[in-house]
N, C-alpha and C positions, 0 to 999 in steps of 0.2 A: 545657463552657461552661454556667453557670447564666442562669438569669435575673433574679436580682438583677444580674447583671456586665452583661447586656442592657440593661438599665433605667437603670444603672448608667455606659453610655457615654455618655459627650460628644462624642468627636473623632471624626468616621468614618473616620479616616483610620489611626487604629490600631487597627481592624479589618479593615480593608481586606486586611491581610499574611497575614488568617487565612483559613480555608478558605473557598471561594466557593460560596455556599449559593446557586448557581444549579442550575435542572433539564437546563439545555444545557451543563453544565462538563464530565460524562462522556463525552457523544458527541464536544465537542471538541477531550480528553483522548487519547481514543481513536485517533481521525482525527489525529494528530501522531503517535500511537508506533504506529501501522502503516502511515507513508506510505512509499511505493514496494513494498510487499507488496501483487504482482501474482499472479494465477494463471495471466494468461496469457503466451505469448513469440513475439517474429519471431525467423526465421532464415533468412539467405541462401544461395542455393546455384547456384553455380557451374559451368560446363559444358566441363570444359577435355578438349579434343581434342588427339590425338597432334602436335606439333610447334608445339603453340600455347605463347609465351613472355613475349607481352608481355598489358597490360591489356587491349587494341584488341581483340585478338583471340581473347580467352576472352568480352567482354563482346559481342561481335557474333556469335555462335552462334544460329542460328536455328531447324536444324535437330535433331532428337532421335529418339538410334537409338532401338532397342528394347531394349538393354543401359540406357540410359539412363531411359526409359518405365518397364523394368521396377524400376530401382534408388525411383525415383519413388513408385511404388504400396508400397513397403516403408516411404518414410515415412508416409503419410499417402491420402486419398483427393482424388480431384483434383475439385472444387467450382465450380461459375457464380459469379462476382464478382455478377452479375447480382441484385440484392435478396439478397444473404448476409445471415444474420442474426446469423453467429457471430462469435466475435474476426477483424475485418478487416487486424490488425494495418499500419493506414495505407493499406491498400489501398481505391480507392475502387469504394464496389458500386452507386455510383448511374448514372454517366454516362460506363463504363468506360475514364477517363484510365490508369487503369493495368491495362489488358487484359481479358479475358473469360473467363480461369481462373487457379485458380489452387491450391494443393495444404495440402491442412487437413487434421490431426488434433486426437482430444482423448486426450491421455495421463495415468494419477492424476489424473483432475480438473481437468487443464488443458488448454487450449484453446492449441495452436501451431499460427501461418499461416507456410509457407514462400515466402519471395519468390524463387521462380524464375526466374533471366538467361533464358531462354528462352522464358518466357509472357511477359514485360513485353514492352510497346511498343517498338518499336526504330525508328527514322529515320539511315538510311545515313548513315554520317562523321560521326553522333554517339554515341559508345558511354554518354556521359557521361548517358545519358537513363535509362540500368537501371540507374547507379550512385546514381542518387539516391536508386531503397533501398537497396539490399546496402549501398552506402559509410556508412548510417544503423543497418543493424545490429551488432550488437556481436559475434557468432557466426557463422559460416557456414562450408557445408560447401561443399568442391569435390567434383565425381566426375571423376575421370579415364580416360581412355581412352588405350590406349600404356604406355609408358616415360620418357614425358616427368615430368621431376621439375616440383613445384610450390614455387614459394617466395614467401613471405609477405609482402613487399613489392613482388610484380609488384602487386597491389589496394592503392593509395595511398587511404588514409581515419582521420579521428581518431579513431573509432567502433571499428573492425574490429580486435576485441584477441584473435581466437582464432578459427584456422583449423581444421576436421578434414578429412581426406583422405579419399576413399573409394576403392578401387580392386578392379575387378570381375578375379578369378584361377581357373584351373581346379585344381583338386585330385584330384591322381592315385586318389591313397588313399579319397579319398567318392567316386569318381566321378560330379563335377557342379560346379556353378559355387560360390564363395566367395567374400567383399569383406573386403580387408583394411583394416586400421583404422591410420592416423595422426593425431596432434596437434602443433599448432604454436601458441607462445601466443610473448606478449610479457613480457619478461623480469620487469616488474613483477604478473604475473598468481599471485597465489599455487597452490599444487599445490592438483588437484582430480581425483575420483574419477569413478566407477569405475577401478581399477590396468586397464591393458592388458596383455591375458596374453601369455604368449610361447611362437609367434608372434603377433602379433597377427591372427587369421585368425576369422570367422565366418561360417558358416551359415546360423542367424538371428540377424540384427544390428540389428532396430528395437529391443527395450525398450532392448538396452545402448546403441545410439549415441542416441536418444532421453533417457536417463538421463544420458549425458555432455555430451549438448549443455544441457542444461537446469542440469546442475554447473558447466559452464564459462561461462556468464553469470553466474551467482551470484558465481562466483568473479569472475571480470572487474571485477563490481565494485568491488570490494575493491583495485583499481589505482592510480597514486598520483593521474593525472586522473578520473576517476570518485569518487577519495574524496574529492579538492580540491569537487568538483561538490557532492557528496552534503552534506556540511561546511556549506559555504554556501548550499545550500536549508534543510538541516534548522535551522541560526543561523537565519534568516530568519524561516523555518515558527513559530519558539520565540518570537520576536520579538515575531511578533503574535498567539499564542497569549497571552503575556502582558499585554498591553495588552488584546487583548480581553475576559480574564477579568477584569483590574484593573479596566474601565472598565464591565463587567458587577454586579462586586461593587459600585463606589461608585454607580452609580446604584440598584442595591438597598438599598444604607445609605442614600438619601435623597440624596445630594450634589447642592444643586440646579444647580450650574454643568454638571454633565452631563446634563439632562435638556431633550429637545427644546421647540419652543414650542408643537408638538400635546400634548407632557404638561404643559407648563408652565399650560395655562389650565384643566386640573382642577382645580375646587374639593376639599378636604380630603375629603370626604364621598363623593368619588371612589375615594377609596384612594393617592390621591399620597403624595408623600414616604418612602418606599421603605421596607423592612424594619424597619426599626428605629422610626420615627417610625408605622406603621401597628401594628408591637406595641404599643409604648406607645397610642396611641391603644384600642386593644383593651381593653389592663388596665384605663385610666382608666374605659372602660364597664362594664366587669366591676363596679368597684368602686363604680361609683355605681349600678348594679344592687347589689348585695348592700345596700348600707348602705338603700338606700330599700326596699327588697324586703325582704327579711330581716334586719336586723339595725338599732339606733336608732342613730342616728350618736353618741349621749351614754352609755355604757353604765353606768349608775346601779346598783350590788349590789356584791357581793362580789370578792374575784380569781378565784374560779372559775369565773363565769362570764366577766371579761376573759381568762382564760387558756384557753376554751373556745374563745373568736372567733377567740385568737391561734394556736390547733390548728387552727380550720377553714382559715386564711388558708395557713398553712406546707403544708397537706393539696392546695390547689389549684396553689399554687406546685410542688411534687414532681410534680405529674400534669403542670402547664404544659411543665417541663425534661423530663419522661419522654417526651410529645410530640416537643417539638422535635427531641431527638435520634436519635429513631424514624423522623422526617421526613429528618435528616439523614443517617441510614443508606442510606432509599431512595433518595435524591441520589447518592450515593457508589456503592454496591453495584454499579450498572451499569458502570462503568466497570474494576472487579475482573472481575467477570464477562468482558466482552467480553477482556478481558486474558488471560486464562484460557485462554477459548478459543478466541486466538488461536496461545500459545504450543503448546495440544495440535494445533493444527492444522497448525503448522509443524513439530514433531517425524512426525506420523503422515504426512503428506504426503509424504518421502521425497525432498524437493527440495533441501534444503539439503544441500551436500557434506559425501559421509558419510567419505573416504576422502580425504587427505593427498598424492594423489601428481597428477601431470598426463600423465603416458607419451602 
């Protein structure tokens, strides 16, 4: 874009289409193409005892062995709700409605709070009082104890699209304890990794079942309610991304129907009348600077020296455009930048499902 074609506008409205030479257009460029890029996760986890079958009666668990305690301490360390300062994941650390512990880690850089059926508050003949997180998260684990099978529609919730199973076994051969690892998703859940080896049997089991829970939310997403969801915030989000930057640019072209009546009672000498009408304004001083200042407004001799003036004028015009577009670069740049690296942050980070299968 020159600045003859500046000078040169009329309509503001047919510049309007063209890029938004505002200084807040990359940060709220940015802020649209990395919304719901969180680092941190909740994850529920369920306390199912031998001959427990129904909802009532896995969600009214009060008590916690020490098979359990210990499965516990493998995810995470167990923390005061009490002024927490870390991801609370909905839990509150002020005036504890929702209990006085509760069990954190931070894993690659992220911060996961697990909402435990057995720290949360409980009130006899209401189970529905601990469902109102777990039924809110989208992951969660059970640990079992027994022989009692688990299946994924005893926990009725819109939310809860992927179960993992934990189940504490002795192993002849290591002589000592093991947890075996199951997965239960809903059919619309695309396959998500880590592959589960066979048998599915481990040892140490936080990075891998920490890395699977955090692949199976990802993946969750990507469900056909959760994409319906996503769809229509991001249209929305885009919506008045555009309006805001449209209505950004025309009040920068000057457009005086968009300008408040605190801008409207600036006198010219203010700066009013927005990008365009403040260039021009600039030029016009420039050039009645130059003619009174250096140059006669009647230039009386030969063409060489008209063609002298007409070299100085085209010389200031080239530096004018080499400005603007320099300005315009640093407008722009930031929002490459952060682009950048975000997408190295999301390969290096190790979250996103690297591996195709759901076992």
């Amino acid at each position: 874009m020159t600045a003859l074609f500046l000078l040169s506008l009329k309509n503001i409205s047919t510049f309007s289409t063209l890029l938004c030479f505002n200084i807040q257009a990359p940060e709220l460029i940015t802020a649209f193409d990395e919304h719901r890029v969180s680092p941190n996760f909740k994850f529920g986890v369920l306390y199912q005892k031998d001959g427990q079958f129904t909802e009532e009666d896995i969600l009214s668990n009060n008590e916690e062995s020490e098979e359990f305690k210990e499965f516990l301490s493998v995810l995470g360390e167990t923390v005061q709700l009490q002024g927490f300062t870390g991801f609370r994941g909905g839990l509150d650390v002020c005036h504890g409605q929702t209990g006085t512990e509760a069990v954190f880690t931070s894993f690659r850089g992220r911060e996961i709070m697990f909402h435990v059926a057995t720290k949360l508050p409980f009130t006899e003949g209401d189970p529905q009082q601990r469902k109102r997180h777990i039924g809110n998260d989208i992951v969660a684990l059970v640990y079992q104890e027994g022989q009692t099978p688990f299946l994924s529609d005893l926990i009725k919730s819109h939310f809860l699209h992927c179960f993992l199973v934990v189940r504490r076994i002795q192993r002849e051969e290591a002589g000592g304890a093991a947890f075996q690892l199951s997965v239960t998703a809903r059919e619309d859940v695309p396959l998500f990794g880590p592959v589960l080896p066979d048998p599915p049997v481990f040892t140490d089991l936080r990075e891998f079942l920490l890395t699977k829970l955090i692949n199976a939310e990802i993946s969750c997403y990507r469900a056909e309610q959760f994409s319906r969801l996503e769809l229509r915030t991001r249209s929305s989000l885009l919506e008045s991304l555009q309006t805001e930057l449209f209505t950004r640019s025309q009040c920068m072209m000057g457009d005086p129907s968009l300008h408040s009546s605190s801008d409207g009672v600036r006198g010219a000498s203010e700066g009013s009348g927005g990008f365009i009408e403040n260039f021009k304004r600039a030029i016009r001083v420039r050039s009645h600077s130059f003619d009174t200042l250096s140059v006669p407004r009647k230039i009386v001799g030969n063409s060489s020296q008209k063609f002298k003036v007409k070299l100085y004028c085209a010389v200031k015009v080239f530096r004018l455009e080499k400005c603007l577009i320099g300005e315009a670069n640093l407008l722009i740049s930031p929002y490459f930048a952060a682009r950048q690296r975000w997408r190295e942050h999301s390969v290096n980070s190790g979250v996103k499902p690297l591996y195709g299968h759901r076992q």
